[in-house]
Residue frames as a rotation matrix with the C-alpha (Angstrom) as fourth column:
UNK 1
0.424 -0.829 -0.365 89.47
0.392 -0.195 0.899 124.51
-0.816 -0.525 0.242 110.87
UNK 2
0.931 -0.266 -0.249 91.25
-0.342 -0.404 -0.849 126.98
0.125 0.875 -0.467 108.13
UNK 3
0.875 -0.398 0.276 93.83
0.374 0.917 0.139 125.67
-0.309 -0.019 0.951 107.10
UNK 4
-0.183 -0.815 -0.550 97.74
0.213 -0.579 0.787 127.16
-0.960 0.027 0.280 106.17
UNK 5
0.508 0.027 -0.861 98.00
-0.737 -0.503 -0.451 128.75
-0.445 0.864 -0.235 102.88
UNK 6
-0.621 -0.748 -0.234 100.82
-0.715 0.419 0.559 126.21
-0.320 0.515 -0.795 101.74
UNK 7
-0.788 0.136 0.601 98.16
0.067 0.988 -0.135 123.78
-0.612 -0.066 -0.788 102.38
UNK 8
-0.354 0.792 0.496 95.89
0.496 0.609 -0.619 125.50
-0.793 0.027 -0.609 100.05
UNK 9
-0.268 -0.276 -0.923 97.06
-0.577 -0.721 0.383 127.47
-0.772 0.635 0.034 96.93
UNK 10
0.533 0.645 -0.548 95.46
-0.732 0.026 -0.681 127.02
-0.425 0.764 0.486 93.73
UNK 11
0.322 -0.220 0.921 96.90
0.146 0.972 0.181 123.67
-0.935 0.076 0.346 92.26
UNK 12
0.421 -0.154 0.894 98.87
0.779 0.567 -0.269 123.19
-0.465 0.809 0.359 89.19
UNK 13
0.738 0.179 -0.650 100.57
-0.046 -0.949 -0.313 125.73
-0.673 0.261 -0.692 87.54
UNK 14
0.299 -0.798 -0.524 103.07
-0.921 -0.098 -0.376 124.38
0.249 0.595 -0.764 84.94
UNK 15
0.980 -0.156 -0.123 104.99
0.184 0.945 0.270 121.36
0.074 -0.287 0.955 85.17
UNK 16
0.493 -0.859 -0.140 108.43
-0.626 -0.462 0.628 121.56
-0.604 -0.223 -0.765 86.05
UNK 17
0.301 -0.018 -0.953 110.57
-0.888 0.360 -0.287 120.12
0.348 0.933 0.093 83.32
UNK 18
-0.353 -0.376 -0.857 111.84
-0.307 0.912 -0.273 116.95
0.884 0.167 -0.437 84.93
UNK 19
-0.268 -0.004 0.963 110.57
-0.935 0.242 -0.259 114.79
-0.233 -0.970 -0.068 87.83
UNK 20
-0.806 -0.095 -0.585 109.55
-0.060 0.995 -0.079 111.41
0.589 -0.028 -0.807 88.82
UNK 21
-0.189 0.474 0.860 106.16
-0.824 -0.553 0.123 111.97
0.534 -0.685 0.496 90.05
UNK 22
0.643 0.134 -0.754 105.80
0.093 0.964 0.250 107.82
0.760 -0.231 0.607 91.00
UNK 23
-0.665 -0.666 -0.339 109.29
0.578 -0.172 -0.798 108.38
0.473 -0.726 0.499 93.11
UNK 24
-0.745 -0.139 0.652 107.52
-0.108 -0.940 -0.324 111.64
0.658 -0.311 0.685 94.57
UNK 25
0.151 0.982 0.112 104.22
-0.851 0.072 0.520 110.36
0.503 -0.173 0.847 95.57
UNK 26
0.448 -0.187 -0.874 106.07
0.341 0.940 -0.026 107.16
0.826 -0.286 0.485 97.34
UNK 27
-0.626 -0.526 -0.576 108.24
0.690 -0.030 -0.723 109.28
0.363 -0.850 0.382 99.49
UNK 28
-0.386 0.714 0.584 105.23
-0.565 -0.683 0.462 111.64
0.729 -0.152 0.667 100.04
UNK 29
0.565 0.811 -0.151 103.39
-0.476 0.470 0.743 108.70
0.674 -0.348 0.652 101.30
UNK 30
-0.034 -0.572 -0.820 106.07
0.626 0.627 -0.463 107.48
0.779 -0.529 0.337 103.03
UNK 31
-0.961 -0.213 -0.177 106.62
0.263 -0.500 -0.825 110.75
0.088 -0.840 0.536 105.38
UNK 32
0.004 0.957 0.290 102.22
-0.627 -0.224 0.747 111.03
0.779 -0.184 0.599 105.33
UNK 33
0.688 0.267 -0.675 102.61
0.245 0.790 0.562 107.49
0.683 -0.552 0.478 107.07
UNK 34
-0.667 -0.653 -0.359 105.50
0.532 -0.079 -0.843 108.35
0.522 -0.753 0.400 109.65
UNK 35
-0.957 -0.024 -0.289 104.15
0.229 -0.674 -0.703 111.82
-0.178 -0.739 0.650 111.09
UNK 36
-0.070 0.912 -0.405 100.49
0.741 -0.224 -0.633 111.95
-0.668 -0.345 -0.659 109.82
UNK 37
0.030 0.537 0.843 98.46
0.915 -0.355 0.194 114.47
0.403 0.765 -0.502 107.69
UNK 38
0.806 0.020 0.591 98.38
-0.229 -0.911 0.342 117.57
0.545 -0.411 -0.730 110.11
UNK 39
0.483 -0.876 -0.006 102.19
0.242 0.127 0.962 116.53
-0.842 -0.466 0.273 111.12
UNK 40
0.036 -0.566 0.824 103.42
0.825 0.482 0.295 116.87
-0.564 0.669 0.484 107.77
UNK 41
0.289 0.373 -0.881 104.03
-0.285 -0.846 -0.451 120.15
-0.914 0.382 -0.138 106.50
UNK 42
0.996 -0.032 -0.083 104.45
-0.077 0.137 -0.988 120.90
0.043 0.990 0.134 102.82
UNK 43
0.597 -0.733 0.327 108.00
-0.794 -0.599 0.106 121.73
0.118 -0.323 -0.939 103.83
UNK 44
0.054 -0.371 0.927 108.64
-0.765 0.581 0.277 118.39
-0.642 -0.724 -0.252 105.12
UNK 45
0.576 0.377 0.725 107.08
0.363 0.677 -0.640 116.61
-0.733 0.632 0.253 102.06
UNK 46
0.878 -0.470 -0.091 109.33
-0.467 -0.799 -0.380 118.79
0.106 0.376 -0.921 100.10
UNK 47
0.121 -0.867 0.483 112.42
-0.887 0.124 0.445 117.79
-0.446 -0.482 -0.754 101.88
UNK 48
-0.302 -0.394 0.868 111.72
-0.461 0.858 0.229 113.81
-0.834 -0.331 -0.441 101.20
UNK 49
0.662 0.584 0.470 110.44
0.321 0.346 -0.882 114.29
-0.678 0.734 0.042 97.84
UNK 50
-0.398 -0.741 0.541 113.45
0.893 -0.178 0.413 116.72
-0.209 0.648 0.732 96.44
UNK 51
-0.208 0.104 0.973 111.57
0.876 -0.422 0.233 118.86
0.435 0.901 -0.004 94.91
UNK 52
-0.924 -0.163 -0.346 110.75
0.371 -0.599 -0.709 122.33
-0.091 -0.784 0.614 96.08
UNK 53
-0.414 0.843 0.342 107.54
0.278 0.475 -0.835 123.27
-0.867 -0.251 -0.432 97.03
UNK 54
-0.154 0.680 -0.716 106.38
-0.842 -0.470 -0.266 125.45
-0.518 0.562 0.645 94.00
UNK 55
-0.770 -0.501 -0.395 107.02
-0.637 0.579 0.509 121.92
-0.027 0.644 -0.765 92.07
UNK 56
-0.909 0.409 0.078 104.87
0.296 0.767 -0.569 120.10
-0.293 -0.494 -0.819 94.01
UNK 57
-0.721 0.346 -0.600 102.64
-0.316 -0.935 -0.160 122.87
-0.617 0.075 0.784 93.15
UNK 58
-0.449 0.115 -0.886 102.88
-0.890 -0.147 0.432 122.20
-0.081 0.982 0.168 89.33
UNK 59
-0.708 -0.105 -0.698 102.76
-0.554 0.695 0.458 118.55
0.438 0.711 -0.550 89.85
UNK 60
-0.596 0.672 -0.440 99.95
0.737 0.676 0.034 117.27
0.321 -0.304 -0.897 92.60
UNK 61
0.541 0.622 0.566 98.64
0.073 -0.705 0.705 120.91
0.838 -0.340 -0.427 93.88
UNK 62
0.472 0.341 0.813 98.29
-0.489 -0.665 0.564 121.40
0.733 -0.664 -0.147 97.44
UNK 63
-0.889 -0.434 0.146 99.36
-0.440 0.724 -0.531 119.10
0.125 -0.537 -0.834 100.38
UNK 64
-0.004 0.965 0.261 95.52
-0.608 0.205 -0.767 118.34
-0.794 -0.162 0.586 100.51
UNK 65
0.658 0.190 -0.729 95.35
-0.711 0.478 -0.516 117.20
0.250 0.858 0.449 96.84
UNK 66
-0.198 -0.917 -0.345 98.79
-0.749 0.368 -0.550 115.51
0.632 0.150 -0.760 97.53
UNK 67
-0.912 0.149 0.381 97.87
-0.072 0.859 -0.507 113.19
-0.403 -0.490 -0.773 100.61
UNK 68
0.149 0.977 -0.152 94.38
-0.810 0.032 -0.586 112.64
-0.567 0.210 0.796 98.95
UNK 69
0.467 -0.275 -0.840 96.69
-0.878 -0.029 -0.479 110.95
0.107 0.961 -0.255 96.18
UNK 70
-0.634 -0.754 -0.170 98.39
-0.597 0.617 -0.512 109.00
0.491 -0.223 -0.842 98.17
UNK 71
-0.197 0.808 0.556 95.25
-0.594 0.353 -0.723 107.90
-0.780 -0.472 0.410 100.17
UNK 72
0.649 0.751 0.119 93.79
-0.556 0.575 -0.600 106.63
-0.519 0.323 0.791 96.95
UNK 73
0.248 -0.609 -0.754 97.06
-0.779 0.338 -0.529 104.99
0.577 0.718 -0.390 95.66
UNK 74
-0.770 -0.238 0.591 97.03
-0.628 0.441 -0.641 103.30
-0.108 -0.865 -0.489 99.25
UNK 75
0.212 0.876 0.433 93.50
-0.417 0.482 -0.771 101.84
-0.884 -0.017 0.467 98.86
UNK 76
0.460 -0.045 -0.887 94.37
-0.879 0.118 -0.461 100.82
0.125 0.992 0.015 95.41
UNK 77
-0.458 -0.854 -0.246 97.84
-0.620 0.505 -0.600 98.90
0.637 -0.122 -0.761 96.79
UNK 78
-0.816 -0.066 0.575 95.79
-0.525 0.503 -0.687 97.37
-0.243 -0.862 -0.445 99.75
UNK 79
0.289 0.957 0.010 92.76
-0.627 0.197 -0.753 96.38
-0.723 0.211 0.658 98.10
UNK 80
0.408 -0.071 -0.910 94.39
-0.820 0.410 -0.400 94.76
0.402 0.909 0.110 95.02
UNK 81
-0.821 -0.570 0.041 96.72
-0.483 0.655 -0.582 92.73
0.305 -0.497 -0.812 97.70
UNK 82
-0.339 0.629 0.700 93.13
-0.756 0.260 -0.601 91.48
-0.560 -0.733 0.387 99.55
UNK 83
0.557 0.830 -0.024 91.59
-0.635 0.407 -0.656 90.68
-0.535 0.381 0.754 96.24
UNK 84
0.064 -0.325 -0.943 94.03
-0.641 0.712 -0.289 88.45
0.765 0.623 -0.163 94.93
UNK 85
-0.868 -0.382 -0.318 94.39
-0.255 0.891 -0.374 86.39
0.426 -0.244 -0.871 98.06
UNK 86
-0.140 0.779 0.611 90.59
-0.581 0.435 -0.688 85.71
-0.802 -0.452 0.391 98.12
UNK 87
0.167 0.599 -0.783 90.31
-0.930 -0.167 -0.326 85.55
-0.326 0.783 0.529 94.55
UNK 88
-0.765 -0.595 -0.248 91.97
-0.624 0.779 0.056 81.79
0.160 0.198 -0.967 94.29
UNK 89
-0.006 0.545 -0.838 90.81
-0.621 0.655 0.431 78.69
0.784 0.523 0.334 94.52
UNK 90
-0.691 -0.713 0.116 92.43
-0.333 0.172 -0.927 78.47
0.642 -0.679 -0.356 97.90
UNK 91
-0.005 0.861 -0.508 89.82
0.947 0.167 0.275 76.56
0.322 -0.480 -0.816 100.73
UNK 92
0.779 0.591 0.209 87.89
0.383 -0.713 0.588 79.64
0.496 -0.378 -0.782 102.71
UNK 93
0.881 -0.438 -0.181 90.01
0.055 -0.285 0.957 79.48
-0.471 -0.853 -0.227 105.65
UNK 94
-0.248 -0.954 0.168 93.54
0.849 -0.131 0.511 79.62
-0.466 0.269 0.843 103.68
UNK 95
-0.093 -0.353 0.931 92.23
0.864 -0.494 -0.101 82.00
0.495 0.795 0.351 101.62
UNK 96
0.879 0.173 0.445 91.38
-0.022 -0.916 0.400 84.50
0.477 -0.361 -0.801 104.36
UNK 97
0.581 -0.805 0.121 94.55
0.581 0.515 0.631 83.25
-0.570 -0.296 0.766 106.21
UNK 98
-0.229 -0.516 0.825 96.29
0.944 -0.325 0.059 84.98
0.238 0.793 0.561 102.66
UNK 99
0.168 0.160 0.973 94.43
0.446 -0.893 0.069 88.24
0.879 0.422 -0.221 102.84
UNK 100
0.984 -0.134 -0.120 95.55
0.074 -0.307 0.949 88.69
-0.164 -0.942 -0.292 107.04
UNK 101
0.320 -0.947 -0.038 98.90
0.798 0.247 0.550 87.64
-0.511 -0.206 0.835 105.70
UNK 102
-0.118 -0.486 0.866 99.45
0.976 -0.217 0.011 90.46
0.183 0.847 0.500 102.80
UNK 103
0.870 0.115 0.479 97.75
-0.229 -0.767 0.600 93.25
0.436 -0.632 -0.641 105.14
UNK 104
0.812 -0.584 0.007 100.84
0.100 0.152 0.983 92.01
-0.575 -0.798 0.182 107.75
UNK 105
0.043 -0.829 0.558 103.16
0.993 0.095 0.064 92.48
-0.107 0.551 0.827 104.83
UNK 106
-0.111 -0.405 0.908 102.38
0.758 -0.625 -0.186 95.83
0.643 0.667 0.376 104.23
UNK 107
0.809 0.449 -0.378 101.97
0.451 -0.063 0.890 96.72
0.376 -0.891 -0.254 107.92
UNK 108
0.720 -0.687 0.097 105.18
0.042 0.182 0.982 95.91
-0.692 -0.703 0.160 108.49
UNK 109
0.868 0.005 0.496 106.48
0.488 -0.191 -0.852 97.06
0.091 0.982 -0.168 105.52
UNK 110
0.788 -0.267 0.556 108.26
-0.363 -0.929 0.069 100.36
0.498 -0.256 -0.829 106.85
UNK 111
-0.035 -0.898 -0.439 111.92
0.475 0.371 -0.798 100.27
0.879 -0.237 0.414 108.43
UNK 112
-0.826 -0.401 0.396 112.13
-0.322 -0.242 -0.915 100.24
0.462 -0.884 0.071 112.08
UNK 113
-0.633 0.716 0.295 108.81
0.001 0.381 -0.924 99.93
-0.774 -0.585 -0.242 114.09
UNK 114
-0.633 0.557 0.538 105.58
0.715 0.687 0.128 98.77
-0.298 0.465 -0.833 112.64
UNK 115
-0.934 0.351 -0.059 103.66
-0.355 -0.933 0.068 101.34
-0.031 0.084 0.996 110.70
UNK 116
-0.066 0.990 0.125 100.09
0.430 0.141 -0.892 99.68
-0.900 -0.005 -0.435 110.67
UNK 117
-0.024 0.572 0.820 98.06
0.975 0.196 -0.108 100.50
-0.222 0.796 -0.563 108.20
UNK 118
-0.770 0.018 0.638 98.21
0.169 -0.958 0.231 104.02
0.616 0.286 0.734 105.93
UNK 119
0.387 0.860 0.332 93.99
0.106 -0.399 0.911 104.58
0.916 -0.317 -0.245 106.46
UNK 120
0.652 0.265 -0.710 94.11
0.713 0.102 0.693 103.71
0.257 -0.959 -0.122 110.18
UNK 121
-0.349 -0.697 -0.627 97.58
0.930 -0.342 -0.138 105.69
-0.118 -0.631 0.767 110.79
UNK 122
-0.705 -0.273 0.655 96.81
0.692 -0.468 0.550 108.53
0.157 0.841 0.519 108.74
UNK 123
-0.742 0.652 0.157 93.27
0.183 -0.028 0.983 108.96
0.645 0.757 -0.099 107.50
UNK 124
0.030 0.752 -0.658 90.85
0.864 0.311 0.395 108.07
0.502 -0.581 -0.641 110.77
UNK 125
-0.283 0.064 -0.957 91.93
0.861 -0.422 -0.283 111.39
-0.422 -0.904 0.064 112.53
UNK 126
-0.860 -0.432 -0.270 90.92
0.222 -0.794 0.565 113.19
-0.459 0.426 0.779 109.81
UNK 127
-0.630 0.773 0.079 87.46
0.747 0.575 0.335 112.24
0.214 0.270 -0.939 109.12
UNK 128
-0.186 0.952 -0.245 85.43
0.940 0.100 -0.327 114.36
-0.286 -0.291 -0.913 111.28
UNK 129
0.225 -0.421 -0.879 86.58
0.144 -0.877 0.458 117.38
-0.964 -0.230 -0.137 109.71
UNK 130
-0.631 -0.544 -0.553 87.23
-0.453 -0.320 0.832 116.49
-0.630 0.776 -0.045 106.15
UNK 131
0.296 0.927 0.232 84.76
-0.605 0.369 -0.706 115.25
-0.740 0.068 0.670 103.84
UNK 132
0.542 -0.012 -0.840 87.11
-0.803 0.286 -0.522 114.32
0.247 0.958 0.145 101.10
UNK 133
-0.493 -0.806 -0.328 89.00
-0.666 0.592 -0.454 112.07
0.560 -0.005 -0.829 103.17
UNK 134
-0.603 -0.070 0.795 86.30
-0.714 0.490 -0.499 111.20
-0.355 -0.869 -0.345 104.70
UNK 135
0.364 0.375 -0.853 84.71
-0.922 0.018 -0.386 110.17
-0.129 0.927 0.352 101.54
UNK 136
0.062 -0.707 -0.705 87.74
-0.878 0.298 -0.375 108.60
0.475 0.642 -0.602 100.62
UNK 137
-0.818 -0.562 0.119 87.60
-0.420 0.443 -0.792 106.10
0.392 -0.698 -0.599 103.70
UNK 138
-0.100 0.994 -0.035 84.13
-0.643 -0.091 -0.761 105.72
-0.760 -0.053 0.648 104.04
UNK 139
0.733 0.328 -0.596 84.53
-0.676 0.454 -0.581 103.90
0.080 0.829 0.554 100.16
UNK 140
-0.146 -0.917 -0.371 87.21
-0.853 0.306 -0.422 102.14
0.500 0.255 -0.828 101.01
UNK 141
-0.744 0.225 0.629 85.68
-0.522 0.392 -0.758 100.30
-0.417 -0.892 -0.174 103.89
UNK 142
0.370 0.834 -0.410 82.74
-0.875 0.164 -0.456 99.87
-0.313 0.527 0.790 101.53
UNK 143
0.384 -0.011 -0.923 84.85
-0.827 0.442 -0.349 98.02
0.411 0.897 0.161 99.03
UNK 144
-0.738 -0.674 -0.031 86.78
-0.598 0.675 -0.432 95.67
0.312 -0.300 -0.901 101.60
UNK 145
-0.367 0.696 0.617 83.07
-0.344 0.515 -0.785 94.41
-0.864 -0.500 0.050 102.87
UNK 146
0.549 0.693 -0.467 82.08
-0.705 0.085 -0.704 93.72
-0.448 0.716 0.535 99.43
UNK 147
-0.155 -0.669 -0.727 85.34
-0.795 0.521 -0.310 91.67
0.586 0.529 -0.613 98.68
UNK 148
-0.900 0.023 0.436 85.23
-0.349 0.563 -0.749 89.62
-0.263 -0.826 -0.499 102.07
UNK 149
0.149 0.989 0.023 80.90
-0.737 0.126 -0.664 89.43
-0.659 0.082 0.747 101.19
UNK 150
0.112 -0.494 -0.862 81.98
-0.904 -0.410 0.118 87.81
-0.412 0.767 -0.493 97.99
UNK 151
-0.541 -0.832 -0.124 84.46
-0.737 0.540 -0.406 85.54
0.404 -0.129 -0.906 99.29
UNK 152
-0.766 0.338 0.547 81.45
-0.334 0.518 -0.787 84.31
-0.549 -0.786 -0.284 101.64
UNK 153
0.125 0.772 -0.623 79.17
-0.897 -0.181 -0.404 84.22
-0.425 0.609 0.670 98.97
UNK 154
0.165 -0.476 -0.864 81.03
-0.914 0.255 -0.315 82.27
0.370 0.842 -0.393 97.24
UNK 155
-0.892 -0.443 -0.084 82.17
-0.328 0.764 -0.555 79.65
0.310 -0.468 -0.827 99.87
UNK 156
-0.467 0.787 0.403 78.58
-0.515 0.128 -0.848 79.57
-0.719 -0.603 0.345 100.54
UNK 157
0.040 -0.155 -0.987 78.03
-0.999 -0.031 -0.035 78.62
-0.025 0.987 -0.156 96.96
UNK 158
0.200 -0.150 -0.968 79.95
-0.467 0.854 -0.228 75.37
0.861 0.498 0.100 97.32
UNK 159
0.651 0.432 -0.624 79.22
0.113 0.758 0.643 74.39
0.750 -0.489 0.445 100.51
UNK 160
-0.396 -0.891 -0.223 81.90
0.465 0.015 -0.885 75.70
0.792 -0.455 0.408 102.72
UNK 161
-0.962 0.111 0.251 79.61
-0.252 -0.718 -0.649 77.86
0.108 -0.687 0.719 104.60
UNK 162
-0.546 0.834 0.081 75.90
0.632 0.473 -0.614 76.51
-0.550 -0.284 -0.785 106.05
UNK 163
-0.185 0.617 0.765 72.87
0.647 -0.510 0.567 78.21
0.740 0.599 -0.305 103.88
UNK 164
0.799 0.240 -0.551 72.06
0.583 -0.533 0.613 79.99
-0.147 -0.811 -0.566 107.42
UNK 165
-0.404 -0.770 -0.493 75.64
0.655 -0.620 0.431 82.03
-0.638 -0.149 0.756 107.59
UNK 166
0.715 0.690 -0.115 75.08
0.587 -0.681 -0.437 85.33
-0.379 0.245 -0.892 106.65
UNK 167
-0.443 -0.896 0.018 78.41
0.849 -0.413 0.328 87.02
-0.287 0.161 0.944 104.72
UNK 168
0.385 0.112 0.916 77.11
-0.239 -0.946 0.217 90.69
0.891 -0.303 -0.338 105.05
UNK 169
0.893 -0.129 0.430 77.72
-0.448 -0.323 0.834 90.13
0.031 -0.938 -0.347 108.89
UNK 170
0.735 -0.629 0.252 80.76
0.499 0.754 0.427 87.62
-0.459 -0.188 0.868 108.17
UNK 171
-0.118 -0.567 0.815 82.59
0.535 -0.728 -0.429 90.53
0.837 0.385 0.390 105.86
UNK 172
0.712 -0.366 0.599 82.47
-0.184 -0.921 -0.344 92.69
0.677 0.135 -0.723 108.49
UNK 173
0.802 -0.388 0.454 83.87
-0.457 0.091 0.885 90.85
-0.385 -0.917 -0.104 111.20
UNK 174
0.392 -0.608 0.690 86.57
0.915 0.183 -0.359 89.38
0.093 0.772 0.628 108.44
UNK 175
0.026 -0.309 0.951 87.23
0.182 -0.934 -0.309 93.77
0.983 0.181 0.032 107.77
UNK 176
0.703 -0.105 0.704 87.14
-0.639 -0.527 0.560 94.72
0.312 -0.844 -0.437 111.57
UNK 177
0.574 -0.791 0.214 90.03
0.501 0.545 0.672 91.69
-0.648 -0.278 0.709 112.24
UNK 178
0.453 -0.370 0.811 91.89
0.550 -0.599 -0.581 93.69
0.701 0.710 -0.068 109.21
UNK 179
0.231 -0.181 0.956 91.52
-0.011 -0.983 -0.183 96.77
0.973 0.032 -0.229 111.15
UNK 180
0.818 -0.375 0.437 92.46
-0.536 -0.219 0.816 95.59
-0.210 -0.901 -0.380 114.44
UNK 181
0.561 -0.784 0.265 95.42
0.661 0.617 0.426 94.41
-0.498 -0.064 0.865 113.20
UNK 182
0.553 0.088 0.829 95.75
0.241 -0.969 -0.058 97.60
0.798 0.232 -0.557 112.06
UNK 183
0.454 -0.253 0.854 96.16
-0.125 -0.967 -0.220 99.08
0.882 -0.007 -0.471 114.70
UNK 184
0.882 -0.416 0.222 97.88
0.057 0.561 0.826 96.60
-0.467 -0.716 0.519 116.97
UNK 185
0.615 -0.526 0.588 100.49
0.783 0.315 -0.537 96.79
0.097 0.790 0.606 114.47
UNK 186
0.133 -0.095 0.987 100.83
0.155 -0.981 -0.115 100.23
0.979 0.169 -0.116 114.84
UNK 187
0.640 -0.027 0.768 100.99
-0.610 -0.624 0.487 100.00
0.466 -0.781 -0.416 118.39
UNK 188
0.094 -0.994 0.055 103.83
-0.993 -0.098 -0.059 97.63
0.065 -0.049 -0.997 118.60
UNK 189
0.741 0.469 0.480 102.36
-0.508 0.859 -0.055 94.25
-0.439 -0.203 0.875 118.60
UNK 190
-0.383 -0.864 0.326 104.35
-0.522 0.494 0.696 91.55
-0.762 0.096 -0.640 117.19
UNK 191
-0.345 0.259 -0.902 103.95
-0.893 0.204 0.401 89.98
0.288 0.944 0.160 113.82
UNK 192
-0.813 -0.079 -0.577 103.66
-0.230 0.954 0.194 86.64
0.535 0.291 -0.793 115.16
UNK 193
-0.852 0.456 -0.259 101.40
0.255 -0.072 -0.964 87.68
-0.458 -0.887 -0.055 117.95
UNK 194
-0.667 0.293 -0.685 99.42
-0.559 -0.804 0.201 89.15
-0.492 0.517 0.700 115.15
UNK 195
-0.672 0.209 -0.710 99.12
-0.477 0.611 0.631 86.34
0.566 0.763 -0.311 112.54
UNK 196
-0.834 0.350 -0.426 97.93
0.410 0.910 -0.055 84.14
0.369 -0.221 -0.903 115.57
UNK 197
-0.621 0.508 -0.597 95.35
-0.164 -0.829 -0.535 86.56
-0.766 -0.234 0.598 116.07
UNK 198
-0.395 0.397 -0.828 94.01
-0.910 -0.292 0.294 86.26
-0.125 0.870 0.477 112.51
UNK 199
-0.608 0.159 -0.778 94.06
-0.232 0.901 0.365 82.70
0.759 0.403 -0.512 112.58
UNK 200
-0.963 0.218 -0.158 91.87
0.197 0.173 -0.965 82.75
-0.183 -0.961 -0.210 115.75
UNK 201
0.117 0.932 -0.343 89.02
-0.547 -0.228 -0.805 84.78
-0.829 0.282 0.483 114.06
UNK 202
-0.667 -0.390 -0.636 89.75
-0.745 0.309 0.592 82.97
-0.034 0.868 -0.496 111.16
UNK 203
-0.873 0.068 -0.483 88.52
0.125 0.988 -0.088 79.96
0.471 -0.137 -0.871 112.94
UNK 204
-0.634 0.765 -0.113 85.73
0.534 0.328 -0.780 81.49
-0.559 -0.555 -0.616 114.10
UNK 205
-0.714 0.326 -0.619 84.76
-0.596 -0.748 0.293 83.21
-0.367 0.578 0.729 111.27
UNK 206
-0.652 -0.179 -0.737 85.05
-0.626 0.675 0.390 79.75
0.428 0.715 -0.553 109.50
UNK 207
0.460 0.762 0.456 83.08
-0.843 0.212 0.495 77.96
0.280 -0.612 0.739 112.48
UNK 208
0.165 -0.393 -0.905 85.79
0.072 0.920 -0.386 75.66
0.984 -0.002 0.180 113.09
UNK 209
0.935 0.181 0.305 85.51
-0.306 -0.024 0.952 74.66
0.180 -0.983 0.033 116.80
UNK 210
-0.002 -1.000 0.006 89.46
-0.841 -0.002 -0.542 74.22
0.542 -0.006 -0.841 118.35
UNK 211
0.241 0.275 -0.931 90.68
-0.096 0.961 0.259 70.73
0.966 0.027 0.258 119.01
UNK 212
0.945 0.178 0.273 90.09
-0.269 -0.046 0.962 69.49
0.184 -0.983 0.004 122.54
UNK 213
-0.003 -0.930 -0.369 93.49
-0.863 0.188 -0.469 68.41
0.505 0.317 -0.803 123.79
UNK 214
0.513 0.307 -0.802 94.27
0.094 0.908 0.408 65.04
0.853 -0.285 0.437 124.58
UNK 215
0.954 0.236 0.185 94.91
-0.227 0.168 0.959 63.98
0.195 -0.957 0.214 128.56
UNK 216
0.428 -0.892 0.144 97.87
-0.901 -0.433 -0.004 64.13
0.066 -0.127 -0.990 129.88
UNK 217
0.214 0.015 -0.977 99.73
-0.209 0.977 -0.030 60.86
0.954 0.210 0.212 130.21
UNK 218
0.786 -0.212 0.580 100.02
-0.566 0.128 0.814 59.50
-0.247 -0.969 -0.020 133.95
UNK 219
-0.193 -0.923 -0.333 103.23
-0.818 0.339 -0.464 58.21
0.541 0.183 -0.821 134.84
């Protein structure tokens, strides 16, 4: 698909003498996540960044280069949030419990309805058609199975998980609960409806069997 000129003039030409390119590249990403990547003209990013477009020009390139940026400043923000709440000392199940909660933090981040996740809103319709984003998403996924693997590694380690459990197949189903909370999120679920969601695979990630309940009393 060729794409608009705005969306693809030769990158960089000068800096303009004053900006804030941290400020710019937040409300970029902010109006990438509302309306999408082929919703979003340069215009529009323009508008909610200040600046006009040659600026944008000087300072990220294109609107390509520009949401690329923000893609990998997203994977940065969401990945560092995962790995600290495996990286504790926390038992298995709390500590995945942490990384369902800090995805649901930045889910639900956004004012008004739930925005779900950047990749999932963003990124996934863009894949079959881009290589650099699909690149870009393609490693990202990588790196969340390899944290989650880890985590199982690890809990295998000291006994939290049976030698038999496999945590290649336990990271992904750990990352595919992520991403459908993703994109329930995005489609209007409820946080709480969510969480108890996580804690469900949680428990069967974890192999914990749910407690039977006890018999009603007879009067």
């Amino acid at each position: 698909m060729a794409r608009k000129k705005s969306e693809t003039s030769p990158a960089r030409r000068g800096r303009p003498p004053a900006y804030d390119a941290d400020t710019a590249l937040k409300r970029a990403t902010e109006t990438f996540w509302r309306t999408g990547y082929s919703g979003t003209s340069l215009d529009k990013v323009a508008a909610a960044t200040g600046m006009s477009p040659p600026s944008l020009y000087a300072v990220f390139g294109n609107k390509h280069a520009l949401y690329l940026e923000a893609l990998a400043r997203y994977w940065e923000m969401s990945l560092a949030a995962t790995r600290e709440a495996l990286a504790g000392d926390h038992k298995l199940d709390e500590a995945l419990m942490l990384a369902y909660d800090a995805a649901l933090s930045i889910y639900f981040s956004g004012k008004g309805s739930p925005r779900g996740c950047f990749v999932v809103g963003t990124a996934v319709t863009e894949v079959a058609e881009d290589a650099a984003i699909r690149n870009s998403v393609a490693a990202g996924l990588r790196a969340i199975d390899a944290d989650f693997e880890a985590r199982f590694r690890r809990a295998q380690e000291t006994g939290e998980l049976p030698p038999e459990a496999d945590p290649a197949a336990l990271a992904i189903l750990a990352a595919a609960t992520m991403q459908t909370i993703a994109i329930r999120a995005r489609a209007g679920a409820r946080r709480a409806e969510l969480r108890e969601l996580a804690r469900k695979a949680v428990n069967v990630i974890c192999g914990h069997r749910p407690q039977a309940r006890e018999p009603a009393a007879h009067a």
